[in-house]
Structures are given as C-alpha cells and as structure tokens.
KETIDO-940629 format. One record per residue (C-alpha): x negated, y, z negated; residue in three letters. Coordinates in steps of 0.02 Angstrom, whole numbers, padded with zeros to 5 digits, always signed. Layout:
<sefis>
XYZALA;...
</sefis>
This chain:
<sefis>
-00501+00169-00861UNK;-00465-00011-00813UNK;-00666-00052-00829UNK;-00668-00223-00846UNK;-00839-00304-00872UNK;-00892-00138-00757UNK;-00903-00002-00911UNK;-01042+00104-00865UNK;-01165+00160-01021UNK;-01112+00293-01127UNK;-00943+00264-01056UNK;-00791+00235-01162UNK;-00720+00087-01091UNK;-00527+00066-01102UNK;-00442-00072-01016UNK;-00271-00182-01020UNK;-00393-00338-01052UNK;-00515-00394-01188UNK;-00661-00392-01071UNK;-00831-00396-01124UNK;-00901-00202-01142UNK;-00697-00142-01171UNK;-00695-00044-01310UNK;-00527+00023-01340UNK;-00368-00107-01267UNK;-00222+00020-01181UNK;-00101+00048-01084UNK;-00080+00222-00975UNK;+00113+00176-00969UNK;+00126+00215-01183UNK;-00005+00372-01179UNK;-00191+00351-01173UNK;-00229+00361-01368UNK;-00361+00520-01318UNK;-00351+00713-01361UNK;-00314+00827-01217UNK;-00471+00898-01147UNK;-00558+00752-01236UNK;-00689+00685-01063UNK;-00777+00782-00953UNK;-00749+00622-00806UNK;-00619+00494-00786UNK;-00659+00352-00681UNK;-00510+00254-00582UNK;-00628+00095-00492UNK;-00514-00022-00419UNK;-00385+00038-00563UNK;-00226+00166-00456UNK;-00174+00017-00354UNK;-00105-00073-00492UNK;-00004+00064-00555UNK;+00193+00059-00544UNK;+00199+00248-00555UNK;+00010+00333-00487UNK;+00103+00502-00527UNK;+00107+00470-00716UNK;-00070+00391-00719UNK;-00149+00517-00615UNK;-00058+00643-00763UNK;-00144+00540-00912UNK;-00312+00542-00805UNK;-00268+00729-00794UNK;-00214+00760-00984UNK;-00359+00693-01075UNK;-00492+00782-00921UNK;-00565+00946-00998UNK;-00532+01093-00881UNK;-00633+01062-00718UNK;-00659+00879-00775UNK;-00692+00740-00629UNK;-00588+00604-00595UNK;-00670+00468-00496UNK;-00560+00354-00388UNK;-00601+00186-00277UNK;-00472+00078-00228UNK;-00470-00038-00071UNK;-00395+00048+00099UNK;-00226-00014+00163UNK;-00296-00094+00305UNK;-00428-00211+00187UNK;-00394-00391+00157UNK;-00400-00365-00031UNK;-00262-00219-00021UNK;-00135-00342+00009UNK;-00204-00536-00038UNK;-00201-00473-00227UNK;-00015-00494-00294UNK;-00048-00368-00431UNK;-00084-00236-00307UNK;+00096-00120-00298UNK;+00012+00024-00212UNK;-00075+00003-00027UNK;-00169+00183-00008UNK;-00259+00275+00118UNK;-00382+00420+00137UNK;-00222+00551+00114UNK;-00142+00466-00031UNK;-00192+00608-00164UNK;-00158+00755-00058UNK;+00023+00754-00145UNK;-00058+00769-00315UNK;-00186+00932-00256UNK;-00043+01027-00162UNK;-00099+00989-00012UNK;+00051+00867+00067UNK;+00189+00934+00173UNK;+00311+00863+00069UNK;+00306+00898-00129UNK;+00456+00771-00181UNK;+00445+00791-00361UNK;+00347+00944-00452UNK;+00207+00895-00540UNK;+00150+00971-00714UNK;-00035+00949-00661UNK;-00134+00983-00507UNK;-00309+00935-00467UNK;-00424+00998-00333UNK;-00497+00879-00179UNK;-00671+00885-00194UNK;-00690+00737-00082UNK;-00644+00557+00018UNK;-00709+00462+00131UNK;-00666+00284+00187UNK;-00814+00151+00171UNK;-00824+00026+00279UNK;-00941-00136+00286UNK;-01075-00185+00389UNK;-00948-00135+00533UNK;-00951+00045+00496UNK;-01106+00036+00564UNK;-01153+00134+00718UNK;-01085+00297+00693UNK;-00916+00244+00673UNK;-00885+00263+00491UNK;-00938+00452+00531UNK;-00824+00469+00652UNK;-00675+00374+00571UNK;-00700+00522+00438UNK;-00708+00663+00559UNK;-00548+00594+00636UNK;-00439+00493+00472UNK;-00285+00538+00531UNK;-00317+00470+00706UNK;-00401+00342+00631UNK;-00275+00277+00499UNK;-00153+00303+00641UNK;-00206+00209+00773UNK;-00358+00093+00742UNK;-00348+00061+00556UNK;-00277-00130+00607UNK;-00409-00156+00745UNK;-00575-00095+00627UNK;-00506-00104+00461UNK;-00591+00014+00307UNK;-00625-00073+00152UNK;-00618+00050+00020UNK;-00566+00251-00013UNK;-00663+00376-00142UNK;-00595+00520-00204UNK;-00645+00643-00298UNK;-00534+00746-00396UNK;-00569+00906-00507UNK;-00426+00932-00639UNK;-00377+01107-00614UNK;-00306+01220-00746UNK;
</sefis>
C-alpha cells in the first residue's frame, strides 16, 4: 500500500498516485477493492503517517490479510526531521504507537473489530545509532522516547504485525 515507485516484485502495487510500477490507483478511505483474506503480507513503508484515521487503515490492512498474514510498517519516528518538515504527515508516531491496535495499551478508547499480534519494533537510527546505543535505546524505548528522544533523535520505527483471527 502507498508503494510509490518502491513496489517490490511480485507485489501488487496500490497507491493514491499514478507512479511508475502502481498497478491498481486507491484509496483505503472508500475500501481497498481486495477480497478478505486475499494477501498473505501487507506492507505500510512510509504509508500510516499520512493517514487521517490509522484505526480504519490499519482495519483495511487487516481485512484483506489472510489469517496470520504480516503487515509490514516503517514510518519516520516523532523525533526525525522528516516526521514533521513534510506537511502531509498528520500522524507523528513512536515505537508504542500500535500497541492500541494488539491489545496491549492501557487505555482501549474505542473497541476495535480487529486485533493483530506484535511480532516486533525497533527504532533505527543513522550513523548515530552507532556504538551500542541503538541497542540500548531498544532495551530502554520508553526511557528513551521519554527523555532523550530530542537530544539523539531516531529516524524511523518497524513494526511488525501478525493479523490475528
């Protein structure tokens, strides 16, 4: 979803643009034109911080996953440059931002229809991550996030999410 001139072989490639390599034009917002069950992976590159509601893509993403499908997610860290110097960015996430939708957060405010498992995420980091501090950062996100996300900023999170049944 949202591949751009990125669509990876064998891939269906659906995006909002006519980019070279896009396939199928759609929007998530109107129902991705897919079957239920219909891929075994789902990949969201640089795609869940442009949504208006992540809830209701993460719920298409979930829809057309076959049981136990994959759902791939990268999108910049709250604390990068390009989290916030994009104007069509409306969501600024960190390394906890999916916990809602795999029943892990504290707070459920709205029940979902769908629930994946985490499988992973980890924050990457550039050449600065260097030195055993991207392990560490890991080890510790919360702290992290909390405290020294503004002094050694992340530049990306991956997740990956299972679609449970």
């Amino acid at each position: 979803m949202g591949c751009g001139r990125s669509k990876l072989p064998g891939a269906v490639g659906l995006d909002l643009s006519p980019h070279p390599g896009v396939d199928l034009l759609a929007d998530f917002r109107a129902g991705l034109p897919f079957r239920a069950g219909s891929f075994g992976q789902v990949r969201l590159r640089h795609v869940v911080e442009h949504a208006h509601d992540l809830a209701a893509l993460l719920g298409e993403a979930h829809r057309v996953l076959q049981p136990g499908g994959l759902a791939y997610i990268l999108t910049p860290h709250f604390s990068a440059a390009a989290s916030h110097t994009d104007p069509s960015h409306c969501l600024h996430l960190g390394l906890y931002s999916f916990d809602y939708f795999c029943g892990l957060a504290a707070d459920d405010f709205r029940p979902l229809p769908y629930r994946f498992d985490l499988l992973s995420r980890r924050l990457i980091f550039g050449r600065g991550g260097g030195l055993g501090f991207s392990a560490w950062a890991n080890r510790h996100g919360r702290f992290y996030e909390q405290h020294l996300a503004w002094l050694w900023p992340a530049l990306e999170v991956e997740v990956w999410l299972r679609a449970a049944g």
